[in-house]
N, C-alpha and C positions, 0 to 999 in steps of 0.2 A: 483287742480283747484282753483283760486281765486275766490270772492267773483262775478266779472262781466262774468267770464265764468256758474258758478251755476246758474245766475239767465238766462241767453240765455237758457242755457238748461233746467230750468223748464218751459221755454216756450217754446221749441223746442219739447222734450217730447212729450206733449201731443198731437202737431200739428201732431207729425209723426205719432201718431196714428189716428188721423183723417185718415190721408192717409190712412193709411194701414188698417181701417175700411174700406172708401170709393173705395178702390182696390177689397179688399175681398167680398165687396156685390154687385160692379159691375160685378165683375167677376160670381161670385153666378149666378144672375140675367139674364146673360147677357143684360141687360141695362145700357148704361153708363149715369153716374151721372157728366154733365157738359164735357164730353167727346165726342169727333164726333171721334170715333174710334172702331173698332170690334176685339174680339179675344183675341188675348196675347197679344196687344197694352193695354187691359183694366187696366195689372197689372203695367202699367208703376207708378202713383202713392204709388203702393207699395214701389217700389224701393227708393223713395224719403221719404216716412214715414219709410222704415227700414236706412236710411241713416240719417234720423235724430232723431230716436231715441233709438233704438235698440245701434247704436254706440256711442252714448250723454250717455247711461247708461253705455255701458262697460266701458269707460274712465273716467268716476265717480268711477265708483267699483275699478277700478285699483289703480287711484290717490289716495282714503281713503286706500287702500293695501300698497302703500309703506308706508305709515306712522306705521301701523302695525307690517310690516315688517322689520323695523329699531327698534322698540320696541320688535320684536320677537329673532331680533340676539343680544338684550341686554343681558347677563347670567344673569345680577344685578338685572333686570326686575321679574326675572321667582316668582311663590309663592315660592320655596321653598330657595328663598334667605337669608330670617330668618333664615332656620337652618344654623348652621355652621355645620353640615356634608356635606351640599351643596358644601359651599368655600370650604371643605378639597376635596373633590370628584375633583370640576375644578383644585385646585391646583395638585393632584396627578395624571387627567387625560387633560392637557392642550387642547390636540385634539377636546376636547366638547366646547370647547370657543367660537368659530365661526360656531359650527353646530347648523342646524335650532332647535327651540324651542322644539320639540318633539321629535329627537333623542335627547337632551342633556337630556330630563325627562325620558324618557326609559333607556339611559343610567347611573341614577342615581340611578334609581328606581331598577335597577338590579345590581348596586353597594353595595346598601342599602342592599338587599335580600342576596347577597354572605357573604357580613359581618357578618350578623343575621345567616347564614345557618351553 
């Protein structure tokens, strides 16, 4: 997300919870607030506070994910980059190169422990 989509969505955000307060207490209540409607008509501003912000978050959490994520399929990245039994480990076992961050540390980590044992 660039910088003009963050800031729609920290206004967007908090708007959809408006709704989706003012859904949830109408409904509660059965009184509509600013609504000439009865029923399951009452949640229709839900639908509109979960559309804009419940989905405004996921697409933020995702977007800072890839960045992570291209930082997680780095090997060079991982802590145990410093040691050089790491680089011997990726050199002898090339298959760890492009696996995620946590099989390549399980798989070193019981590299490490065979060699010791």
């Amino acid at each position: 997300m660039n910088l003009f989509d963050k800031l729609c969505a920290v206004i967007a955000i908090p708007a959809g919870f408006i709704f989706i307060g003012m859904a949830v207490s109408s409904f509660l209540t059965s009184k509509p607030l600013n609504f000439h409607s009865s029923g399951l008509l009452l949640l229709i501003p839900l639908f509109f506070g979960w559309g804009m912000s419940i989905t405004l978050i996921r697409f933020w959490l995702h977007s800072n994910g890839e960045k992570r994520e291209a930082e997680d399929n780095d090997p060079l990245s991982s802590p145990f980059a410093s040691d050089p039994r790491y680089r011997q480990f990726l050199h002898e076992h090339p298959e760890f190169l492009h696996a995620p961050r946590a099989l390549r540390h399980h798989g070193f980590s019981n590299w490490i422990s065979n060699r010791t044992a």
